[in-house]
N, C-alpha and C positions, 0 to 999 in steps of 0.2 A: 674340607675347608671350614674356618670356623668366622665368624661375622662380629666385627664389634658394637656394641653396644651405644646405640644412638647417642649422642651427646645431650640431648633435648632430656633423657630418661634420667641423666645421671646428676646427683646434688652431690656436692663436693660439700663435707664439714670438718675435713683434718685443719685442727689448728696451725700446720704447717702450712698448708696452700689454701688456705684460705686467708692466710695474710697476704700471700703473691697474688691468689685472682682480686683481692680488694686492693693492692699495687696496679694491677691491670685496672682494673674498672676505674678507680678514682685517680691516678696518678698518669698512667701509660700512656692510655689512647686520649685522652683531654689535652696531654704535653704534646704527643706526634699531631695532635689534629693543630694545635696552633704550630708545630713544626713545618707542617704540609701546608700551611696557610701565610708562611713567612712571619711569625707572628713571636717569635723569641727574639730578645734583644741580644748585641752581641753574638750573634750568632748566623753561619753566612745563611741567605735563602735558602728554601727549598725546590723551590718555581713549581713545585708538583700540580698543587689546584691549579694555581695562574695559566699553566701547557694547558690546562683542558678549557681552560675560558678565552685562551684564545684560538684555539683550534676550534672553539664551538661560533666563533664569531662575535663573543663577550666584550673584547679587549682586545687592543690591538700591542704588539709587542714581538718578541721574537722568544724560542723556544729559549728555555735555561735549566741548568742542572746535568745530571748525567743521560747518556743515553739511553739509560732502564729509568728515568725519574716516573714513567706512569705507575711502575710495580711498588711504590712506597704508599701510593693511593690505593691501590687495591691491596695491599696486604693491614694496611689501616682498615678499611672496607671486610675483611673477613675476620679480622681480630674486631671491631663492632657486630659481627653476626653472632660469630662466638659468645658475645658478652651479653647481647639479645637474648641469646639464648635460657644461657643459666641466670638471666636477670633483667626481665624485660624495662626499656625504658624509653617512655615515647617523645622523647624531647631527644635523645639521640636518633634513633631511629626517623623520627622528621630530618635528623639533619643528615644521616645517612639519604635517605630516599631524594633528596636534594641532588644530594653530588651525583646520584644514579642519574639523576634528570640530565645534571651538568653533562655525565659521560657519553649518554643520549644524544644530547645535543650537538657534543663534537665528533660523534660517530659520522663517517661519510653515508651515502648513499648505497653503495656495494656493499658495506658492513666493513671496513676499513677501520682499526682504532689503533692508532699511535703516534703520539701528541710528534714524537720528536721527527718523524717521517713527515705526520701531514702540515707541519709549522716550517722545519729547516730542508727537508728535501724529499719533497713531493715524486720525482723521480726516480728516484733510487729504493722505492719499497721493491722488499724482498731479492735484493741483489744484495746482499750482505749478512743472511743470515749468520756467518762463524762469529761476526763481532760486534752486530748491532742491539743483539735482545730485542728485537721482532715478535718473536715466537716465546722469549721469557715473559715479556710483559704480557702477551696474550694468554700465556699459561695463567699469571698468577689473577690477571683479573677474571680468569673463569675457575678458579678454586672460590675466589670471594663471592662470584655470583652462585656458584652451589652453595655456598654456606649460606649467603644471604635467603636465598628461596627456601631451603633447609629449614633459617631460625625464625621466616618471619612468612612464606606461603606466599610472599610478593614474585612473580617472576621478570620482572623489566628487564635486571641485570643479567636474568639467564638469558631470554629472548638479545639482548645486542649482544653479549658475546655467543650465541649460538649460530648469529651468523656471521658473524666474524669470524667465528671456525669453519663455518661452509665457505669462504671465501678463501680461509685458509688450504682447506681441502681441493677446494677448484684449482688451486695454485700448487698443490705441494700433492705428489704420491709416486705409483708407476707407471700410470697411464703416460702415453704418447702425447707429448705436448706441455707433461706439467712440469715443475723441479725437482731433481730425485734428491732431497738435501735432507737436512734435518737443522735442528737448532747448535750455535756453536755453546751455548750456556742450557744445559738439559732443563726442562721446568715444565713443559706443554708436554710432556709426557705423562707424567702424575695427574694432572691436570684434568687431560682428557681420560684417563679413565673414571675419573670423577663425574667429567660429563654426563659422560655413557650410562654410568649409573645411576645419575638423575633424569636422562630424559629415555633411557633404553635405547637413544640412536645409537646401531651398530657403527654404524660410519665412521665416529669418532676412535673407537676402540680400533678399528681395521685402521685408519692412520697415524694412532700411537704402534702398533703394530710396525707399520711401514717405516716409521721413524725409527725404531728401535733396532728392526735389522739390516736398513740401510746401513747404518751409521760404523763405520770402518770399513766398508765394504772398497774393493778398490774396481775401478778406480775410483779414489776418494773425490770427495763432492767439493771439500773444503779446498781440496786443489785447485780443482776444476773451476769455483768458484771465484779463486784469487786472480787465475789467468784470465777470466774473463772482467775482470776489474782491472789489467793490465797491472797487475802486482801493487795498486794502490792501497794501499792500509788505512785502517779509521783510527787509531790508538795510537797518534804520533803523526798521521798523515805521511808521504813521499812514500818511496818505494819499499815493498814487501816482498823479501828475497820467497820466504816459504811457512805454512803453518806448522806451528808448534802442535801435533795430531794427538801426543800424549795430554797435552793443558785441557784438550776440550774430550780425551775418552772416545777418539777416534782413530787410534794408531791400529787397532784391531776391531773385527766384531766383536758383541759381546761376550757372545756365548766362548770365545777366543782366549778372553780375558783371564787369568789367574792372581795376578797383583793391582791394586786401587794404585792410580799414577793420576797427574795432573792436576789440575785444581780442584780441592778437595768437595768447595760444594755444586758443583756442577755433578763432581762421582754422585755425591749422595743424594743429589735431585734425583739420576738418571736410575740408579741404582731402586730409588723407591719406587719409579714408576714401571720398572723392569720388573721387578718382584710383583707388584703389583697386577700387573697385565701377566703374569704369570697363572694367580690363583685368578683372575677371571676367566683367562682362557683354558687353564689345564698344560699349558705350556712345561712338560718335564725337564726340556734340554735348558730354559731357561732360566728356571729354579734353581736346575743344579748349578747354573754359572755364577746366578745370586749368591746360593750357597760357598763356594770357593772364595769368591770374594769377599763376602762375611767374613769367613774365619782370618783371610789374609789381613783383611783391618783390623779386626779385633784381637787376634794373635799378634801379631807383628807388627800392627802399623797405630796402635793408640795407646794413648797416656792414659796414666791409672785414674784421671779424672774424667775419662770418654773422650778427651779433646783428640782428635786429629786435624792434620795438616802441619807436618813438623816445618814447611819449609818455607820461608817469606817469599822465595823466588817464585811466581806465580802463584804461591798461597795454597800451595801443594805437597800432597803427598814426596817424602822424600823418597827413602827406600825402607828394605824390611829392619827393625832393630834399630834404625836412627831416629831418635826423638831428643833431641836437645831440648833442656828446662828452658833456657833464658832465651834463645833465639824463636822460640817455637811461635806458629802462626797461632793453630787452634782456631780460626774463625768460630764466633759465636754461634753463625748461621748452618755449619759445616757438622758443628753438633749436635741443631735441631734438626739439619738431613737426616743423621743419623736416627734417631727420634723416630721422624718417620720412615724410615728404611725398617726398624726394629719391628714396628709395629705393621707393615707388609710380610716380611716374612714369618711373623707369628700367624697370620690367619694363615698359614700353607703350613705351618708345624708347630704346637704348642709345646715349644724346647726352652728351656730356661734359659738359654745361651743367648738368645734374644730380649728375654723380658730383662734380666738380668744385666747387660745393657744400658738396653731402656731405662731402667731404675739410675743407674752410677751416672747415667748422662742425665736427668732432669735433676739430680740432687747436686750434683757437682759443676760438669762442667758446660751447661746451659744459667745456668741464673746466676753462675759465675759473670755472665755479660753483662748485668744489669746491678747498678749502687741499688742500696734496699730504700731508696729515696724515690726509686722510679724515674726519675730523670736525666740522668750519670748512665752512660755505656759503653762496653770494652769490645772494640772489632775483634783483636786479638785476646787471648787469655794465655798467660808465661804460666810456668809454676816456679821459675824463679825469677827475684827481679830485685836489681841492686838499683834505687833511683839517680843516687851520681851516674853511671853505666847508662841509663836510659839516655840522659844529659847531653853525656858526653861521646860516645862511642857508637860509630853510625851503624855498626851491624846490628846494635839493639834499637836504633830509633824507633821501627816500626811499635816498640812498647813501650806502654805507657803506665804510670806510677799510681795515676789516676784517671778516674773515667771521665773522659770528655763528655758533652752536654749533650751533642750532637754533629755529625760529622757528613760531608758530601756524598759522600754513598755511604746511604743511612741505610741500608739493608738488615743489619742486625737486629735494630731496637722495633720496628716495627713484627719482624720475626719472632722476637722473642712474645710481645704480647699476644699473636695468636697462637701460640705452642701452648702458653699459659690460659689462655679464655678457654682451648681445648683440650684441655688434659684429661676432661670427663671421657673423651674418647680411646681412651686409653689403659683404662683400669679394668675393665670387663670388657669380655665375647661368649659367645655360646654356638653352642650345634646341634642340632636336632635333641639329643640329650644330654647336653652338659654344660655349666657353668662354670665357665673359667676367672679367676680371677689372678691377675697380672702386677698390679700394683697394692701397694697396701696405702690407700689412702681412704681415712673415715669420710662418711655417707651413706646415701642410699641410692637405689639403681633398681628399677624395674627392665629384667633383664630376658627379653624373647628365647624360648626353648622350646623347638617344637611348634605347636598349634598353643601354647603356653604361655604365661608370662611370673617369673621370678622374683618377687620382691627381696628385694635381701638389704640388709644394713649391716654397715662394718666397721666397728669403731676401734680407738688405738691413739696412742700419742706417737705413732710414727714418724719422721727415721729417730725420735730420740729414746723411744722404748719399741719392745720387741714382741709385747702383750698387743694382741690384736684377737677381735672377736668377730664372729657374721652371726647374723640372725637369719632365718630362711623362711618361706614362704612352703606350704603345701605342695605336694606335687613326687612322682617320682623320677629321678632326675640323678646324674652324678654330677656331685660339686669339686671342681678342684681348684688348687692354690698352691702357688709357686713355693718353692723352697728354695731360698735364696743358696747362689753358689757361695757367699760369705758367710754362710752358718753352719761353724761346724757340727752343732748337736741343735733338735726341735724337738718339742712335744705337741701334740694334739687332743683334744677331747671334745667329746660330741655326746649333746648334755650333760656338761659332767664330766663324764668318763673317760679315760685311756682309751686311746683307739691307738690303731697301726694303721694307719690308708696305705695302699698300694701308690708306689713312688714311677710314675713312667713321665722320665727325660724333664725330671726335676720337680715336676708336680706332684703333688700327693692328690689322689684323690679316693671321693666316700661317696658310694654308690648305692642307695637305697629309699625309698618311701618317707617322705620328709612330711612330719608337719607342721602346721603356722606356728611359729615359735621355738621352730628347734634353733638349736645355736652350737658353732663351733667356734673354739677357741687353738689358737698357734703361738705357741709361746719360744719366740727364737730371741736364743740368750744372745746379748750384744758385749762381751768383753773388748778390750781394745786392742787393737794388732798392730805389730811390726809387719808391714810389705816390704820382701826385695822383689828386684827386677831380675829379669835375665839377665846374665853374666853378660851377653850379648849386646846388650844396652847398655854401651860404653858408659854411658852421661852420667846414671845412676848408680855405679860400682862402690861397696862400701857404703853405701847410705841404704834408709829405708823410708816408706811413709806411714804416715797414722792413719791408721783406719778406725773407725767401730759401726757396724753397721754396715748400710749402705753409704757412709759421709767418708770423704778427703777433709782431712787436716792438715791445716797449714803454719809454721810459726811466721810471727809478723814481729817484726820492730817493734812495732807499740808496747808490745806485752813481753819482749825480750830483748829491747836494746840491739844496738848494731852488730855487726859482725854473725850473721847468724853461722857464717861456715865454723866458727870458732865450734859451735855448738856439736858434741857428741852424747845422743841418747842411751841410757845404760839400761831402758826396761821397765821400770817402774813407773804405774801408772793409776791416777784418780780423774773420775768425772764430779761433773760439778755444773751445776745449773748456772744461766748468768745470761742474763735477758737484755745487758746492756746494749746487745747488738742486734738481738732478735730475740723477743717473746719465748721463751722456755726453750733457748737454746741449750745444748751438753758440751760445753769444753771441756779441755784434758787438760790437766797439769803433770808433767810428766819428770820423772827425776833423770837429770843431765852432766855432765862434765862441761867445763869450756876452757878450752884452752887460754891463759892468762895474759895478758897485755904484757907487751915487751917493754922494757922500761928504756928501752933505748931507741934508737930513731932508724938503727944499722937494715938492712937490707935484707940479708940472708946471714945466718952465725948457725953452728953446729948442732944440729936436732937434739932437743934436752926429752927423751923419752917423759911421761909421766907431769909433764910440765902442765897442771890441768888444775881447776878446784870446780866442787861440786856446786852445781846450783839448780835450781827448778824451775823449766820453761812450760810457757802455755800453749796450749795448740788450739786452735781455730777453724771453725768448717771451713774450708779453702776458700766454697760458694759467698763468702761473706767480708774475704779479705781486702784492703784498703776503704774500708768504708769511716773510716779515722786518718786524720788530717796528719798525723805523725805515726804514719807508713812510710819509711824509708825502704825496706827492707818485707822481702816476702820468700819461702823456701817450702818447696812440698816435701821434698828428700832429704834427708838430714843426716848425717854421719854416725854409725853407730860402731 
């Protein structure tokens, strides 16, 4: 097992993400904090602070918002530790360490914390774990209190949620007496292994343990639970014939499991913390289950953007080879699962099939959620999208043409700036003797190896050139670095020179007596490609997307007028700088046919073969599409 590279170590300088962490820093978390404070105009509340000031006895009122509204505070709250981190600033951090007071203060005596419980129904905690998020919002405020103790050595927020989780534990396991349940929305799984590893309580790990292989076990909990609620439901209220077992990832155990079904981000919560609690515990039978499942998403079940969840109906997993463009969920947050699910089961195996991945989802179809204005965000992400259709036609309502400001369950945009505040943890791990590197993003990274530590710097104009360099530090040590599946030919040189590294499970790696100053250079040619899909994948048949690199290309309206189906690509292809939209971004212009306007009004008339004239469309990083006002029209797949 291999260990990633503290966040704290690592200075992010790629021109590319350091426009997104200066998005996060000045744009993100300033917008959600007057989000979370009701403080946008036109825009509905978010009651999040207000629950906790009145649960603390601040304010007198009644609970508002959703029933996870505490988790939009505490994922604000860890996307600030984040930002602490690689940027200290102590005017936020005062106003962090406030709201810990706030959280403080509305904490009960037992260690009790949930605004919507202790405000609207004092009675009913923990009789409803399958649909309350109990256990998510306690998840997600003990990720923020690791990080926050992590970025700043303060421990308040570990200390209330540590016993909050003891009280969790006194209530939930397989002792005689307690609830043998688990959460209906997985999240206190990842969570608590984070715990664990900040305070070393075993306790925590042994009931993410518990949760993990409870969970499908029959007889099932979530039944059991219902009947003892007399079939009452909370999502509609009146009578609840039976649960949906596949939505919440408890129609089987997991180790049981071979296909991702039900709501997609609850899979990739559950999934991260499953991998997870694997490589701490050495768990093989559950690795290998990780494993199946991986490949099952990633083979069958996702969009060449990383997006899954094809299916609006519960925001789920459809089946294998169905991914429709225009109806497709993709949740934003479903992708950052993924994200961290990737970066789990790399520290159990440094396989490209992972980081590889990881790369196509933070370039595509993660920061595809968020307008490059920081404000603007997409729950859903289509890869195609006709705006009349959005309009008009209710199977597409759920998409939208443009990104709303802010929406009731704000889950996304807060997600997205802590995936982005943390990305430093992401790019490097190491093991007793080796350096791995995952991502190619320029900076520096003091990186543990051994009784040792690595300095290394890596610079590159990354994903839009393919020229990337590292500098090393003394020491003997193997160095390795991913070989992307997208490249068909690389070079390497190490000072200089021609080398060959040794390629194992996509890595190349150079294994020798390093000193201060030596430098390797990776030269992976970026031409531009036609993707098709499997044949299997109805939706995509005769079309293809644009690739180069690790980026999706997308045509847009803007740049190509309506009708993009009209549009058939013949091959030919130029890049070309054009910062209009982004700072030293690479579009394509690529050469096209389009079938020509009917000059009639008629319906259907006789297929005139060759009925076409040539023209030259522009393709667009997907990640960047509608961010102009005359976006009608958006197509990942195009006709060729």
């Amino acid at each position: 097992m291999n260990n990633f590279t503290p966040l704290k170590n690592v200075k992010i300088e790629s021109p590319f993400w350091k426009t997104y962490t200066d998005i996060a820093k000045d744009k993100i978390i300033p917008y959600q904090w007057l989000a979370i404070n009701d403080k946008i105009p036109d825009t509905a509340p978010s009651h999040a602070i207000r629950n906790f000031r009145i649960a603390a006895g601040l304010e007198e009122g009644d609970f508002g918002g959703m029933v996870f509204q505490d988790s939009d505070v505490a994922k604000w709250l860890e996307a600030v530790a984040y930002r602490l981190t690689i940027d200290p600033d102590a005017e936020l951090e005062k106003t962090a360490d406030e709201v810990i007071d706030l959280i403080g203060q509305a904490q009960e005596e037992d260690g009790y914390l949930n605004t919507y419980f202790q405000i609207k129904a004092p009675d009913k905690k923990f009789t409803n774990l399958l649909d309350c998020h109990e256990l998510y919002c306690a998840g997600h405020m003990t990720e923020a209190a690791v990080a926050y103790y992590e970025a700043t050595g303060k421990d308040k927020l570990l200390k209330i949620m540590c016993r909050y989780i003891d009280l969790i534990d006194s209530k939930i396991g397989p002792e005689e007496g307690k609830i043998k349940g688990y959460p209906g929305h997985p999240e206190i799984e990842l969570a608590l292994v984070k715990l664990y590893r900040a305070t070393g309580e075993k306790r925590y790990l042994k009931l993410c343990e518990f949760m993990v292989n409870e969970r499908g076990t029959d007889p099932n909990y979530f039944d059991q639970e219902l009947e003892a609620r007399n079939h009452i439901g909370f999502w509609g209220g009146g009578y609840q014939r039976g649960v949906d077992r596949k939505y919440c990832q408890a129609h089987k155990p997991i180790r049981q499991q071979t296909e991702a079904v039900g709501h997609s981000v609850r899979a990739g919560y559950l999934y991260t913390g499953c991998a997870d609690l694997a490589a701490e515990t050495g768990d093989e039978s559950l690795k290998r289950a990780m494993e199946v499942l991986w490949d099952n998403i990633t083979e069958k079940q996702m969009y060449i953007t990383g997006g899954v969840g094809a299916h609006v109906y519960g925001e789920a997993f459809s089946f294998n080879y169905h991914l429709p463009n225009d109806t497709v969920y993709a949740e934003t947050c479903a992708q950052i699962s993924m994200v961290f699910f990737a970066q789990k089961m790399l520290r159990m195996d440094v396989n490209r099939k992972y980081s590889d991945v990881m790369e196509r989802l933070i370039y595509n179809g993660t920061i595809s959620g968020m307008a490059l204005d920081g404000r603007h965000f997409f729950y859903t992400n289509p890869l195609s999208m006709w705006e009349e259709e959005t309009r008009k036609c209710p199977r597409v309502g759920h998409i939208h043409s443009k990104r709303p400001g802010w929406f009731g369950c704000a889950c996304c945009p807060p997600n997205l700036a802590r995936m982005i505040t943390s990305l430093g943890n992401y790019i490097y791990s190491s093991d007793e003797n080796t350096v791995y590197t995952h991502l190619y993003i320029g900076g520096e990274a003091d990186i543990p190896v051994g009784d040792k530590t690595v300095h290394l710097t890596q610079t590159g104009n990354y994903p839009w050139s393919g020229e990337i360099g590292f500098t090393l530090s003394e020491g003997k040590y193997a160095f390795a670095f991913r070989i992307p599946g997208w490249a068909r030919s690389f070079a390497v040189k190490a000072n200089g020179s021609a080398v060959s590294p040794e390629i194992r499970k996509g890595y190349a790696y150079i294994n020798r007596q390093w000193k201060d100053g030596d430098t390797v250079e990776l030269t992976l040619p970026m031409p531009v490609e036609l993707v098709e899909a499997n044949p299997l994948a109805r939706e995509d048949a005769g079309k293809a997307a644009i690739m180069r690199g690790p980026v999706v290309y997308c045509l847009e309206s803007a740049d190509n007028g309506d009708v993009l189906s009209a549009i058939r690509l013949t091959g030919e292809f130029e890049t070309y700088a054009d910062d209009s939209l982004f700072e030293g971004a690479v579009n394509i212009r690529a050469s096209a046919m389009r079938r020509r306007t009917w000059t009639s009004s008629e319906l259907y008339r006789t297929y005139k073969p060759g009925d076409e004239e040539p023209c030259t469309v522009t393709a667009i990083p997907y990640a960047f599409w509608t961010n102009r006002e005359d976006s009608r029209e958006m197509t990942v797949w195009v006709r060729v």
